[in-house]
C-alpha positions in Angstrom: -146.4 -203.2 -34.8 -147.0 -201.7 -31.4 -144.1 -203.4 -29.6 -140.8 -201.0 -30.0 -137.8 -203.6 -31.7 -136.1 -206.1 -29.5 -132.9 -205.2 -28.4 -129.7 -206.7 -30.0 -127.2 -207.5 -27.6 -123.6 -205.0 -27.9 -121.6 -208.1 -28.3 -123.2 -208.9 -31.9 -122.8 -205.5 -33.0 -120.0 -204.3 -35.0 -120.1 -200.9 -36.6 -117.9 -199.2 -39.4 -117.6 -195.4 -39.7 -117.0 -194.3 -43.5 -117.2 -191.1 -45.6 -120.7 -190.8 -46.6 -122.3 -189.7 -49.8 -125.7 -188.2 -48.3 -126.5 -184.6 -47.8 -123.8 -182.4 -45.7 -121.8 -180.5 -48.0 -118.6 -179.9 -47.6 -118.9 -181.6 -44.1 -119.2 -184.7 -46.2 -116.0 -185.0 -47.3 -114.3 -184.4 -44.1 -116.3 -186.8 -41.3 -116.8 -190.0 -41.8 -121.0 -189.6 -40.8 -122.3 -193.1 -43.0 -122.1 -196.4 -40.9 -121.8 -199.7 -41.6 -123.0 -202.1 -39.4 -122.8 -205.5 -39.0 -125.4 -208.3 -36.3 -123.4 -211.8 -36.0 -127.0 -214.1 -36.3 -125.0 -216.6 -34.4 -124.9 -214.6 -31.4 -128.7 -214.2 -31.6 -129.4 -217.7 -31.0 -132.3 -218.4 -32.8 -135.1 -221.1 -33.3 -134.4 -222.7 -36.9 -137.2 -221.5 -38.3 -136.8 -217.8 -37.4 -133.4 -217.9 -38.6 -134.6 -219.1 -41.9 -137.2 -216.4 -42.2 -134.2 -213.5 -41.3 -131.7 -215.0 -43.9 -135.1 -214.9 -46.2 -136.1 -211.1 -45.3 -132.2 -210.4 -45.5 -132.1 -211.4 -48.6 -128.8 -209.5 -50.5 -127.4 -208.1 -47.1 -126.8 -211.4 -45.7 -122.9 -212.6 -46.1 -121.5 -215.6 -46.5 -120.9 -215.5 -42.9 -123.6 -215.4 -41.0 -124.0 -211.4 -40.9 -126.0 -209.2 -41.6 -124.6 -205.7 -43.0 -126.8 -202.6 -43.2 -125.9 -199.5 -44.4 -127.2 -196.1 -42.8 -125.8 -193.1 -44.4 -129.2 -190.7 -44.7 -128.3 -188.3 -41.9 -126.0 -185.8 -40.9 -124.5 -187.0 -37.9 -122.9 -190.6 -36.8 -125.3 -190.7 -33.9 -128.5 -190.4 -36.1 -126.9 -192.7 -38.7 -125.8 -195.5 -36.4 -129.6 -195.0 -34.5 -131.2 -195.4 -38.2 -129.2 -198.5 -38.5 -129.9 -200.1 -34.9 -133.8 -199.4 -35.6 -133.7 -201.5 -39.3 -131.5 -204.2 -37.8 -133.9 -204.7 -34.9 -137.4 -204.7 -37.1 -135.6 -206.9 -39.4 -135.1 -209.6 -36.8 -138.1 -208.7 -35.4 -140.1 -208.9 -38.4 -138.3 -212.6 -38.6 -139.9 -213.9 -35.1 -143.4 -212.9 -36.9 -144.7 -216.3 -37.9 -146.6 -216.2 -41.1 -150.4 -217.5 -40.8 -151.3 -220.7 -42.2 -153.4 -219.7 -45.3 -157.2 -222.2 -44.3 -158.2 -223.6 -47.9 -161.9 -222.1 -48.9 -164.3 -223.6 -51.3 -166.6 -220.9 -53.3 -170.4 -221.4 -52.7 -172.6 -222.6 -55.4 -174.1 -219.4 -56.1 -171.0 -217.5 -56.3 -170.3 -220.0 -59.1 -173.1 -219.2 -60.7 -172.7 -215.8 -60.0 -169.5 -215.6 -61.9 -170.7 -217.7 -64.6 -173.5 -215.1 -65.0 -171.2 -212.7 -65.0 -168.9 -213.9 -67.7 -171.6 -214.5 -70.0 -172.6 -211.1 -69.6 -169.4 -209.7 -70.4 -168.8 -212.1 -73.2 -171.9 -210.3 -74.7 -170.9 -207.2 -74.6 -167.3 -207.8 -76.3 -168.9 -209.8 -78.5 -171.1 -206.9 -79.3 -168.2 -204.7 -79.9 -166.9 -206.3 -83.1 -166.9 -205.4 -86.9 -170.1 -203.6 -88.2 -170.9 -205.2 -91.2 -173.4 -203.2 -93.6 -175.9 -206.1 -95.0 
């Protein structure tokens, strides 16, 4: 994708700071570096069939309530953490307004028929030519 994310707007935003279990050290245990954040769909006001495909790609991190909750906790700092999360939320809805292409029905030629029929025949021959050796 060349196009950088959509932005999501603030107001369906709603982040979480908690201790995280990433790499830190001892800084781990004492800030609160992992965030949790949560994208009200509702707010986003989408077409029905883009909201289908989001609570499709969503999949587990989709609540009951309409949310989506991701977890970012694979840097040091808040700032990189809560960026991470932004940047997943984002593709993830923008993946969503991606609309699949219609698959167009194809019909093999005659000759790659034959083709294949040729070629199962010949490899037919040579398992067939790979059994028992009997000594008569």
């Amino acid at each position: 994708m060349a196009d950088a994310p959509p932005q999501l707007p603030e107001d369906a935003l709603e982040e979480v700071f908690l201790a995280g279990t990433g790499p830190g050290g001892q800084n781990v245990n004492k800030v609160a570096t992992a965030v949790q954040m949560r994208l009200d769909v509702f707010a986003l006001r989408l077409l029905p069939a883009v909201y289908a495909r989001l609570k499709a790609l969503a999949g587990s991190r989709w609540t009951n309530d309409g949310e989506i909750v991701i977890m970012a906790r694979s840097h040091r700092t808040r700032e990189a953490n809560r960026a991470d999360a932004r940047e997943r939320l984002a593709a993830l809805v923008a993946k969503a307004h991606i609309a699949p292409q219609r698959r167009i029905k194809t019909r093999p030629s005659k000759s790659a028929k034959e083709k294949r029929m040729v070629g199962k025949a010949v490899r037919g021959e040579v398992k067939r030519g790979r059994g028992k050796v009997s000594l008569d």
